[in-house]
Jmol script that loads the backbone (N, CA, C; Angstrom):
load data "model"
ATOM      1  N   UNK A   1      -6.870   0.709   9.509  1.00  0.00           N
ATOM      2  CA  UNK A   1      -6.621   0.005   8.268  1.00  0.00           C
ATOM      3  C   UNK A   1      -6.917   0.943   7.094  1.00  0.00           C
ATOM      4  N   UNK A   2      -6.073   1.025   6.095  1.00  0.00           N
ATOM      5  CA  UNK A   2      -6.274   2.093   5.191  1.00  0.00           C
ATOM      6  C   UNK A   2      -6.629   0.987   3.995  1.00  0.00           C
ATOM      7  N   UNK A   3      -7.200   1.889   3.230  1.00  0.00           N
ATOM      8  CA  UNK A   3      -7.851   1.011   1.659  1.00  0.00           C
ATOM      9  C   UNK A   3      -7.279   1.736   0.755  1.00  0.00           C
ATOM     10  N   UNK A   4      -7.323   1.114  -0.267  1.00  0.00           N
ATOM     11  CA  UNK A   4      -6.183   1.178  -1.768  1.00  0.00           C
ATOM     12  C   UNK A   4      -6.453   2.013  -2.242  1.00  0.00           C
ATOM     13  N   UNK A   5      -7.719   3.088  -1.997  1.00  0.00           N
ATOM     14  CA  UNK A   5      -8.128   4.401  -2.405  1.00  0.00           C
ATOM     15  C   UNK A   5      -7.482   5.587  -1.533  1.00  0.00           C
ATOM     16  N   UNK A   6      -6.821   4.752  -0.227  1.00  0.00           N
ATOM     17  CA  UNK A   6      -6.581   5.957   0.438  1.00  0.00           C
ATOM     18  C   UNK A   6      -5.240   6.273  -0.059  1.00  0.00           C
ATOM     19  N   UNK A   7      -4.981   7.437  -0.782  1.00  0.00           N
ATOM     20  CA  UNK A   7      -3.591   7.781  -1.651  1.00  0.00           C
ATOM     21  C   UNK A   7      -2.687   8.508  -0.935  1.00  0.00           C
ATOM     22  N   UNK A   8      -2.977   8.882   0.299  1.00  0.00           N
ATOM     23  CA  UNK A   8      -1.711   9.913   1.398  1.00  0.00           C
ATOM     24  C   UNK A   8      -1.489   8.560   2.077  1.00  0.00           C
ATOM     25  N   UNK A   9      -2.202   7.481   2.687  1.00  0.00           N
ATOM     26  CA  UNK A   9      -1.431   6.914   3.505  1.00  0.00           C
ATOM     27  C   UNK A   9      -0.201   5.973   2.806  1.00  0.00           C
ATOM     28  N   UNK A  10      -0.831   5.303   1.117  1.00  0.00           N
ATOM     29  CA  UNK A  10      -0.303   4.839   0.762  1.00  0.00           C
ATOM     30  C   UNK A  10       1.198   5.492   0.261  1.00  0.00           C
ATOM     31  N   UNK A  11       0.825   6.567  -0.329  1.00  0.00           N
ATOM     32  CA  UNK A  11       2.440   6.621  -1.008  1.00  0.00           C
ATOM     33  C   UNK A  11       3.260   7.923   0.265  1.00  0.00           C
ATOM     34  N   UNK A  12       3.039   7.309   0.889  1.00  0.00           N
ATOM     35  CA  UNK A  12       4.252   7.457   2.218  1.00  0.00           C
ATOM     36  C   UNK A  12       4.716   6.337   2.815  1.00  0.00           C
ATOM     37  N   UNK A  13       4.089   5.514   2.335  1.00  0.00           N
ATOM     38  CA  UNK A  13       4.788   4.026   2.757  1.00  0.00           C
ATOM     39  C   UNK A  13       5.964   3.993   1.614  1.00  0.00           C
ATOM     40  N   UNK A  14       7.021   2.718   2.772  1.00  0.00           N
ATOM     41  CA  UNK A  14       8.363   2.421   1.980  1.00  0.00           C
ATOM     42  C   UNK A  14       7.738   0.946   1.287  1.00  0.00           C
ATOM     43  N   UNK A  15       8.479   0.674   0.282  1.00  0.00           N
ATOM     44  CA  UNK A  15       8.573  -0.688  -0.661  1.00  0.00           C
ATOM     45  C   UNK A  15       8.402  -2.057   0.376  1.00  0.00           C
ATOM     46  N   UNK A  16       9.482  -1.874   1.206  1.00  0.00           N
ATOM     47  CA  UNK A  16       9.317  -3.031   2.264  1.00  0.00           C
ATOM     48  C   UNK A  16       8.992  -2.809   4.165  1.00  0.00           C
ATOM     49  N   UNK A  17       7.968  -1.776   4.036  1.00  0.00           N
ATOM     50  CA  UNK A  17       7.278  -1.064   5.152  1.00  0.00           C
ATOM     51  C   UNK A  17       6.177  -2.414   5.640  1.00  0.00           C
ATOM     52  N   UNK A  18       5.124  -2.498   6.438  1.00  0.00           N
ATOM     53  CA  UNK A  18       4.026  -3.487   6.210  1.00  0.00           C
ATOM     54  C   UNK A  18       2.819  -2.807   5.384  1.00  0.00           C
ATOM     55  N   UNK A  19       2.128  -3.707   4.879  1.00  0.00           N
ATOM     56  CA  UNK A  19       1.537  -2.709   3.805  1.00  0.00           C
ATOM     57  C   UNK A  19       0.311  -2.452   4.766  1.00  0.00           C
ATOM     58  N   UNK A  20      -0.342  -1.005   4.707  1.00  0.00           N
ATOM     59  CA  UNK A  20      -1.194   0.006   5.847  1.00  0.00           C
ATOM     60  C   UNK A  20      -2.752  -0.741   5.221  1.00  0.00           C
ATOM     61  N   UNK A  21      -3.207  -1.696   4.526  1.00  0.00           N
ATOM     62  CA  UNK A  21      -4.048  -2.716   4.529  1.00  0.00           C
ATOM     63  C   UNK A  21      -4.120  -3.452   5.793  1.00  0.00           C
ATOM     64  N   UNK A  22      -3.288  -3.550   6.426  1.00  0.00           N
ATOM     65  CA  UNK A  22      -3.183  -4.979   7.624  1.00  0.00           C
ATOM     66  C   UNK A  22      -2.924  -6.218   7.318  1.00  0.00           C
ATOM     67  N   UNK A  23      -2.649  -6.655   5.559  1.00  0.00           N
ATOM     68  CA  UNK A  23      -1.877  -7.977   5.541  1.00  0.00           C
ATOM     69  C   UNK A  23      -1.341  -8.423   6.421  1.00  0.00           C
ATOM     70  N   UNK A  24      -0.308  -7.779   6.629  1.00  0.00           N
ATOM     71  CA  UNK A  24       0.947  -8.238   7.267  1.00  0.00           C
ATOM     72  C   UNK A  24       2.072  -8.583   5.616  1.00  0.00           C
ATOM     73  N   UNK A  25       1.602  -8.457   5.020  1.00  0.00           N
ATOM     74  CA  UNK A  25       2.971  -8.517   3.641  1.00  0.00           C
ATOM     75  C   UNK A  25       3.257  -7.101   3.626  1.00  0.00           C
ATOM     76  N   UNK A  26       4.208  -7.348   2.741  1.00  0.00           N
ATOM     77  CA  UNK A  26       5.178  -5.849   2.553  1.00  0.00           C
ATOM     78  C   UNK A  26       4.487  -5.195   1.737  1.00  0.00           C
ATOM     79  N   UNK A  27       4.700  -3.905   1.755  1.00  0.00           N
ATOM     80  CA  UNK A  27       3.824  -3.093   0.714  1.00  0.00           C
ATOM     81  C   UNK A  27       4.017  -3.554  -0.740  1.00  0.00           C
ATOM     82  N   UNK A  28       5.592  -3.859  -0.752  1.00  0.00           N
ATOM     83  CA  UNK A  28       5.446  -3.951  -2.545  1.00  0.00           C
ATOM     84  C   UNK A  28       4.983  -5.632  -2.858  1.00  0.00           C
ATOM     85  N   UNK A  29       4.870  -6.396  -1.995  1.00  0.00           N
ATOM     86  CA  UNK A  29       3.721  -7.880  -2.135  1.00  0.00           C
ATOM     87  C   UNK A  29       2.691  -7.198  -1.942  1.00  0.00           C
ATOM     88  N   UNK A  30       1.906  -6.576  -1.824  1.00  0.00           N
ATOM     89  CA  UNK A  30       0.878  -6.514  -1.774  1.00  0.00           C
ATOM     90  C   UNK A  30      -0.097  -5.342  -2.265  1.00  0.00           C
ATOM     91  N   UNK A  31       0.014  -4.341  -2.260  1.00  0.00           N
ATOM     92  CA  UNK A  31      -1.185  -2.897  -2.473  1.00  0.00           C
ATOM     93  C   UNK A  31      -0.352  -2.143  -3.566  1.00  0.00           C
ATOM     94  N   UNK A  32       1.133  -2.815  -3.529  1.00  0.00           N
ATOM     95  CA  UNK A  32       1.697  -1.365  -4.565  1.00  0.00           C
ATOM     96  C   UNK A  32       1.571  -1.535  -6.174  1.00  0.00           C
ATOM     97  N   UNK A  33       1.456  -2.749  -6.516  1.00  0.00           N
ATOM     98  CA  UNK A  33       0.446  -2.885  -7.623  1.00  0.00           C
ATOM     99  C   UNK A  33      -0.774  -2.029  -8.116  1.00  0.00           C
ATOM    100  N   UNK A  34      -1.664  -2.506  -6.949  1.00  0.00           N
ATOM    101  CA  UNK A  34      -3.116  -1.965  -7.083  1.00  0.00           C
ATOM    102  C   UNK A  34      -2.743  -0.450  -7.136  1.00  0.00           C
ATOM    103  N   UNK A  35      -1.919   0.265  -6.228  1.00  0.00           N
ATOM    104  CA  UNK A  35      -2.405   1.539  -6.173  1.00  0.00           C
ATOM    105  C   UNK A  35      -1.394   2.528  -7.538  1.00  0.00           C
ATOM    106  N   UNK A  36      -0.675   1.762  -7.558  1.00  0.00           N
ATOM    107  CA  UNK A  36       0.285   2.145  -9.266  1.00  0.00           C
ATOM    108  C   UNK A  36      -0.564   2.008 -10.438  1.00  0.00           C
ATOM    109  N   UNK A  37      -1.613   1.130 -10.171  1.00  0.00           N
ATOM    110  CA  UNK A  37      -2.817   1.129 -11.900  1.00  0.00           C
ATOM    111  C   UNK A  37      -3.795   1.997 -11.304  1.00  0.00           C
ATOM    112  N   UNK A  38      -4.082   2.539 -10.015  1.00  0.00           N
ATOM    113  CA  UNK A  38      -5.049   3.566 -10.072  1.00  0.00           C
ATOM    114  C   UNK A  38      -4.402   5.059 -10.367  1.00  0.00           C
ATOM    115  N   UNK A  39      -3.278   5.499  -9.738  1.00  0.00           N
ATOM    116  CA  UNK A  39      -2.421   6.800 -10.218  1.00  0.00           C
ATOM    117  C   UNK A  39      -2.705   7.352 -11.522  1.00  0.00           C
TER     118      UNK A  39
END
end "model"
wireframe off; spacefill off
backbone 0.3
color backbone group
């Protein structure tokens, strides 16, 4: 399970990939917010 700090796993994910949190929502429901206001 990766966390919203982790910045390589995240932005290698696609928009509608599962988001690498373990939701189970799509990346852009869920983490691509958070990790676009930390950038």
């Amino acid at each position: 399970m990766a966390r919203v700090g982790d910045a390589d796993v995240f932005s290698q994910t696609g928009r509608n990939d599962p988001c690498p949190c373990g939701s189970g929502k799509k990346y852009k429901r869920c983490c691509l917010g958070k990790v676009s206001a930390q950038a």
